[in-house]
C-alpha positions in Angstrom: 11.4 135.8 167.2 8.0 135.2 168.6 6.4 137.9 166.1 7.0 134.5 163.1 3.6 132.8 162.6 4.3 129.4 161.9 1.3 127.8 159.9 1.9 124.1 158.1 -1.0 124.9 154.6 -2.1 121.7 154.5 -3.1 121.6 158.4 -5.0 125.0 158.0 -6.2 124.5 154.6 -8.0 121.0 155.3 -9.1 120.4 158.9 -9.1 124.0 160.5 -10.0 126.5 157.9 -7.4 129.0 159.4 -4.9 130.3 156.9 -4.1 134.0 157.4 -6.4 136.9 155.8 -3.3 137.5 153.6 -5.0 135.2 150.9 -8.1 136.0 148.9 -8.1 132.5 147.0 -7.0 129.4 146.3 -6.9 127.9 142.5 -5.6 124.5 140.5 -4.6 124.4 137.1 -7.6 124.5 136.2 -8.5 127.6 137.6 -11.7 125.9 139.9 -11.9 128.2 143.5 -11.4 126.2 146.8 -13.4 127.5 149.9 -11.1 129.6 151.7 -11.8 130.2 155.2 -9.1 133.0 157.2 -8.6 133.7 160.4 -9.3 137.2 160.8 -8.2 137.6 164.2 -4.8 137.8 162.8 -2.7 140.7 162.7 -1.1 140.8 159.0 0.9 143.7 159.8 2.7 143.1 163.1 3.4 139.1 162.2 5.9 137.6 159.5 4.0 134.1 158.9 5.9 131.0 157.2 3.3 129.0 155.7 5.1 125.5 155.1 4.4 123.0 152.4 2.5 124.7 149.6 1.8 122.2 146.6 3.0 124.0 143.7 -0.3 122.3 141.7 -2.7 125.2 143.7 -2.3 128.8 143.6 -2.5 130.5 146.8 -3.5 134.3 146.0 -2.3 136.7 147.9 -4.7 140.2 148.7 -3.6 143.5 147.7 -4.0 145.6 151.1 -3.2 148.9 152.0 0.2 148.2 153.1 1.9 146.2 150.5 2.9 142.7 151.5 5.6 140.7 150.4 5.8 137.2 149.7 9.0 135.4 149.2 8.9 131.7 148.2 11.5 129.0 148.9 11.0 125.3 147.1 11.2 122.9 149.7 11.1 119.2 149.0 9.4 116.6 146.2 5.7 115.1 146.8 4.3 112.9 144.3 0.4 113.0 142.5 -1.9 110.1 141.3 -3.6 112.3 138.4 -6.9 110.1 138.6 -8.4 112.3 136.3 -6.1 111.8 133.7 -7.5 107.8 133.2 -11.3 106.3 132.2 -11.0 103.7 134.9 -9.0 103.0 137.8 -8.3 99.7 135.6 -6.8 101.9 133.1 -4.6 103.5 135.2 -3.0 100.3 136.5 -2.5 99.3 132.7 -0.7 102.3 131.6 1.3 102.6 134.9 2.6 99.0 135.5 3.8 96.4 133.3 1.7 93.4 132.8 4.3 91.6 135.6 3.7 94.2 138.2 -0.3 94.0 137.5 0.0 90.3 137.7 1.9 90.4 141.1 -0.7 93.0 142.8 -3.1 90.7 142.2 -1.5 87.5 143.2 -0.8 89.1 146.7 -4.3 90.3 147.3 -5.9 86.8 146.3 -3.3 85.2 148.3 -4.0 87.4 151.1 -7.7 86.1 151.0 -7.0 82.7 150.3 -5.3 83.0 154.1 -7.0 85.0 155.7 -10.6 86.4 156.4 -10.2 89.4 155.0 -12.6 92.4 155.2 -12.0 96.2 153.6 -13.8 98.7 155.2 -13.9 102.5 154.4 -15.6 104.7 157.3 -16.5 107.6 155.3 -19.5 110.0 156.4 -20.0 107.6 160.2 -17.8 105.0 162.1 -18.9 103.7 165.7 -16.8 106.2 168.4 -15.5 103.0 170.2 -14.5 101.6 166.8 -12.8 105.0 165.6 -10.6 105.2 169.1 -10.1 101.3 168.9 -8.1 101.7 165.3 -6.2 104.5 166.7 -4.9 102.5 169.5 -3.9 99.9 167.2 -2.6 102.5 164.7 0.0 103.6 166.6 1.1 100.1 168.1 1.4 99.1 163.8 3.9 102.3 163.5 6.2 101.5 166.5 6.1 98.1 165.6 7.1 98.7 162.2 9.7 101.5 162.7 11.5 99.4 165.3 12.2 96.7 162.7 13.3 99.9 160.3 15.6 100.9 163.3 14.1 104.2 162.3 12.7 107.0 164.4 9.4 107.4 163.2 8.8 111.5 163.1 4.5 111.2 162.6 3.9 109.5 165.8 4.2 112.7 168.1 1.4 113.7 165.3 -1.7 110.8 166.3 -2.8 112.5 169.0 -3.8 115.4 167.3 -5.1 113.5 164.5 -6.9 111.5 166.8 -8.6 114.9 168.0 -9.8 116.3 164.7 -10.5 113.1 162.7 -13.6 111.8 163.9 -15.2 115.3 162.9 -14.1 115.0 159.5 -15.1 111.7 158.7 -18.5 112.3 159.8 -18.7 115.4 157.6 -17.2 113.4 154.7 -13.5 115.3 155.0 -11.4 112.7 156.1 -11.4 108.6 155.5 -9.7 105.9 157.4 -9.9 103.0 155.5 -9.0 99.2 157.7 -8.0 96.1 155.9 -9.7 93.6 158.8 -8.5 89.9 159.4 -11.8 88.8 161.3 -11.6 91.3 163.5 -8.7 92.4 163.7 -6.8 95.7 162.1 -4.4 94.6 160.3 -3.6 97.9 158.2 -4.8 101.6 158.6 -4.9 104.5 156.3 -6.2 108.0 157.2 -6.4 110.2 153.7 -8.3 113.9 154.2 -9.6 115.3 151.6 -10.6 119.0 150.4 -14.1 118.7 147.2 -12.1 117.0 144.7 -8.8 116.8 146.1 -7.3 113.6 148.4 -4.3 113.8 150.6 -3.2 110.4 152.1 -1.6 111.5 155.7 -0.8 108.4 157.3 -0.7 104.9 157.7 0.4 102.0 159.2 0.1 98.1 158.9 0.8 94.6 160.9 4.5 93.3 159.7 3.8 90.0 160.2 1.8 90.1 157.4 4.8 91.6 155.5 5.0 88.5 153.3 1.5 89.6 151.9 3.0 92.6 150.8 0.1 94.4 152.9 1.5 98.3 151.8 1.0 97.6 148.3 -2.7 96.2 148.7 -3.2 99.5 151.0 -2.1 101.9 148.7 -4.0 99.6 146.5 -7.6 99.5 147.3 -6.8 103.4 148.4 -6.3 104.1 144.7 -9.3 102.4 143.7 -11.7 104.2 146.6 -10.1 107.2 145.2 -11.6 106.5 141.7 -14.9 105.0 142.7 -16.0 108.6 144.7 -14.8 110.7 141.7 -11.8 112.6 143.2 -9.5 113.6 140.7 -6.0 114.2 142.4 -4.6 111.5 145.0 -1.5 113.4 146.8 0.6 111.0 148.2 2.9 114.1 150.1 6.4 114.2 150.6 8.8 111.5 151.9 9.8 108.2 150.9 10.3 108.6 147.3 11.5 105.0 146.7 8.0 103.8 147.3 5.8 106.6 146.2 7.2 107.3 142.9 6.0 103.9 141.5 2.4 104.4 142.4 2.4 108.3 140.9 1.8 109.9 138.0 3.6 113.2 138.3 5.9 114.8 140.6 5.7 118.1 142.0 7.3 120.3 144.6 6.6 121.9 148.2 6.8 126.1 148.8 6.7 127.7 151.9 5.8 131.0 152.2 7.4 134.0 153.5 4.9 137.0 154.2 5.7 140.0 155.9 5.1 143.5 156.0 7.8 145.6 155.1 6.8 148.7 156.1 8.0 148.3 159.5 11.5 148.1 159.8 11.2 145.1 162.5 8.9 142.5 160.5 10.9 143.6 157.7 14.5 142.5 159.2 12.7 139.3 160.7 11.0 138.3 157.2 13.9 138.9 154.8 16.4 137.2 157.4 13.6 134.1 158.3 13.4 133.8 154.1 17.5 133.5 154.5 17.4 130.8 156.6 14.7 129.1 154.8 16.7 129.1 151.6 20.1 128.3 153.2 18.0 125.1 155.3 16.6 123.4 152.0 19.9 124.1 149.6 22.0 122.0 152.7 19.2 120.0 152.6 19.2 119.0 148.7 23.3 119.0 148.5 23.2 116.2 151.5 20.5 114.6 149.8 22.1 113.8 146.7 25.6 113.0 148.7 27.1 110.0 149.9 26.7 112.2 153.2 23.3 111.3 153.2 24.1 107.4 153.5 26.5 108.1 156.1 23.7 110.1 158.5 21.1 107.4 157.7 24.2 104.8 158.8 24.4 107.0 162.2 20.6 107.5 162.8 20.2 103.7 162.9 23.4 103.2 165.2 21.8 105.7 167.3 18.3 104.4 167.5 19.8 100.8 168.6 21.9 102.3 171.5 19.9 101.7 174.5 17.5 99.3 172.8 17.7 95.5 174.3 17.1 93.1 171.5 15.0 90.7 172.6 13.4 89.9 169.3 13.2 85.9 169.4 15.2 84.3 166.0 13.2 82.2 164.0 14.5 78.9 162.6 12.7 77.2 160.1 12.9 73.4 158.8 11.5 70.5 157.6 10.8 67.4 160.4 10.0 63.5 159.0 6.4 62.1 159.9 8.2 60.3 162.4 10.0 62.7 164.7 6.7 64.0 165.2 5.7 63.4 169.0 3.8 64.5 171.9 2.6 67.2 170.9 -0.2 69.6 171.8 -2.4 72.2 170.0 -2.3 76.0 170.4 -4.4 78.8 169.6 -1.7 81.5 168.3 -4.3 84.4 167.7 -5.8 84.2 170.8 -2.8 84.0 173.3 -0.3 86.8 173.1 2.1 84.6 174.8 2.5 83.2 171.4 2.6 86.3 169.4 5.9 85.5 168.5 5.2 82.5 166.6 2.8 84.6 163.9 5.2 85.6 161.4 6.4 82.1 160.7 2.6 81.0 160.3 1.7 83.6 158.0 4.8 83.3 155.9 3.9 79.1 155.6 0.2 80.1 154.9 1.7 82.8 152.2 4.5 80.0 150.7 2.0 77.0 151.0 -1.3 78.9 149.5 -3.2 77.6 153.3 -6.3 79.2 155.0 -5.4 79.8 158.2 -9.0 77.9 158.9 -6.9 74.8 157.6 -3.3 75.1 159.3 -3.1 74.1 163.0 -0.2 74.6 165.4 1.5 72.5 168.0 4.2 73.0 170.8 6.3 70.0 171.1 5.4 69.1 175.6 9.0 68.1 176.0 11.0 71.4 174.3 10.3 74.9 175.1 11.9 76.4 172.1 9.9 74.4 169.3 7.1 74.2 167.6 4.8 72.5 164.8 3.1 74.2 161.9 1.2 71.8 160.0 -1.6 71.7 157.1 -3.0 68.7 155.5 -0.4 68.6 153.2 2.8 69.8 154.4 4.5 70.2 157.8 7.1 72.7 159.2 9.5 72.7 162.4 10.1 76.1 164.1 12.6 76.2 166.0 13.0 79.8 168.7 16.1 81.3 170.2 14.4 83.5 172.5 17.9 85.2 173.0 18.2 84.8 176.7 
């Protein structure tokens, strides 16, 4: 079926201004006009496009040509909105959103964060340094395999960085894309990219350092994301599809994904090919929603992570932690955990005792004990802690 023009909207609609010359316009609610760009080099009469993942919040207007097309429309999955318009302030959105707890938490895991750390926030928006922009990719996609590995979960937007890391750099420097970089000292330790179409924001991907998991790093992303969101006037923050769980808590409204079916049905071939492509469509999502909301669902998320471990060696050291008297403490020697990988392993376990004990980093020094391979010394002026490391050899 080569003649099926597969186009993902959101692709098209923000970075490459290709969408098919089927469509004359594209509309909110509110009825304000999007610049539409088509790709005119595309025959709309010999192809059957599927345009996938169509918010349901714009209207996608289709032309009236000579040769009637027709467009079938199947509901896909769930994405979830931050309605920033709807609020005064982005302080007023956190108050009618989350309980006075939750507000209270969010803000005791940023101050804690930089109480630990040195912590910079840095939006490139309109210019980042070349060096700097491929430097965060890099890291970028080290964050997500690090982070999916611990999930035991395959982690289906990393065969997408690479062409993100293409297109990008363009955008930011034309003010159509962000990536925004929570920094300790110099180091990234969580990336966002978010694209954006006049007053729309779509955040796309993002990843961040679990060893900093303690800090509850996601939540102070999605965070300060918010708040950028506010401060430069966009009034929609589309968080996409996936991971309801998370997502859900930080929207405002729910809404659903259509993928369009357009084909001409004057010819007896596009027409077979469209009505039986719309067919499959239908039949893929209904599976999809019935599995979904099945103890099915459990069962293949039970196999996907027995799959994922089979032919992975663990050789993730186990962490032991426990107090030690004054006195057992003996020959011992400093080390400089950020600065030698060798002891990479050793970071968690700092962080988490900076995180539990309120520390700076600048304060907390760590030893390795001369005589014992396997243990080491995390200490502060006030309090002490043993780690203990079964390397699992």
């Amino acid at each position: 079926m080569g003649i099926i023009k597969n186009i993902t909207f959101l692709k098209a609609f923000l970075a490459e201004n290709n969408l098919p010359p089927i469509y004359y316009s594209i509309t909110d609610n509110e009825g304000f006009n999007y610049k539409l760009e088509t790709n005119k080099t595309l025959n709309i009469n010999k192809l059957i496009f599927l345009i996938k993942d169509i918010p349901d919040y714009l209207h996608v207007n289709i032309k009236e040509s000579e040769e009637k097309m027709i467009l079938a429309k199947v509901k896909t999955l769930k994405g979830h909105l931050v309605e920033l318009k709807s609020f005064k302030s982005f302080s007023d959105y956190l108050k009618q959103n989350f309980s006075a707890k939750s507000r209270s938490n969010l803000r005791r895991y940023q101050n804690r964060l930089e109480t630990c750390f040195n912590i910079k926030y840095t939006c490139y928006y309109g210019a980042i340094p070349k060096q700097e922009y491929d430097r965060l990719f890099i890291v970028l996609k080290d964050l997500l395999i690090k982070r999916f590995n611990q999930k035991q979960e395959v982690n289906y937007e990393l065969q997408y960085l690479d062409e993100f890391h293409g297109i990008v750099y363009d955008l930011i420097l034309n003010k159509k894309a962000s990536l925004f970089v929570i920094y300790d000292n110099d180091n990234p330790i969580s990336i966002r990219i978010n694209m954006n179409k006049e007053k729309l924001g779509f955040y796309i991907i993002s990843g961040y350092d679990i060893d900093y998991s303690k800090f509850h790093l996601g939540s102070i992303d999605m965070l300060k994301n918010i708040a950028w969101c506010f401060d430069n006037n966009f009034e929609t923050y589309d968080l996409l599809k996936g991971y309801d769980y998370y997502k859900k808590k930080w929207a405002t409204k729910s809404h659903h994904y259509y993928n369009h079916i357009v084909y001409n049905p004057n010819s007896i071939k596009t027409s077979f090919i469209g009505k039986l492509t719309y067919i499959k469509e239908r039949i893929k999502y209904k599976c999809y929603t019935i599995i979904k909301n099945s103890k099915l669902y459990l069962a293949y998320k039970k196999i996907n992570k027995k799959t994922f471990k089979i032919g992975r060696i663990n050789d993730k050291p186990t962490t032991v932690v426990s107090n030690i008297n004054e006195n057992e403490i003996k020959n011992i020697t400093p080390i400089l955990i950020e600065k030698i990988n060798d002891y990479a392993f050793l970071r968690k376990a700092l962080y988490d005792f900076l995180f539990i004990s309120k520390q700076s980093i600048n304060h907390v020094i760590v030893y390795k004990f001369n005589d014992s391979e396997n243990q080491f010394l995390i200490k502060s002026k006030n309090k002490k802690q043993l780690i203990t490391i079964d390397k699992n050899e």
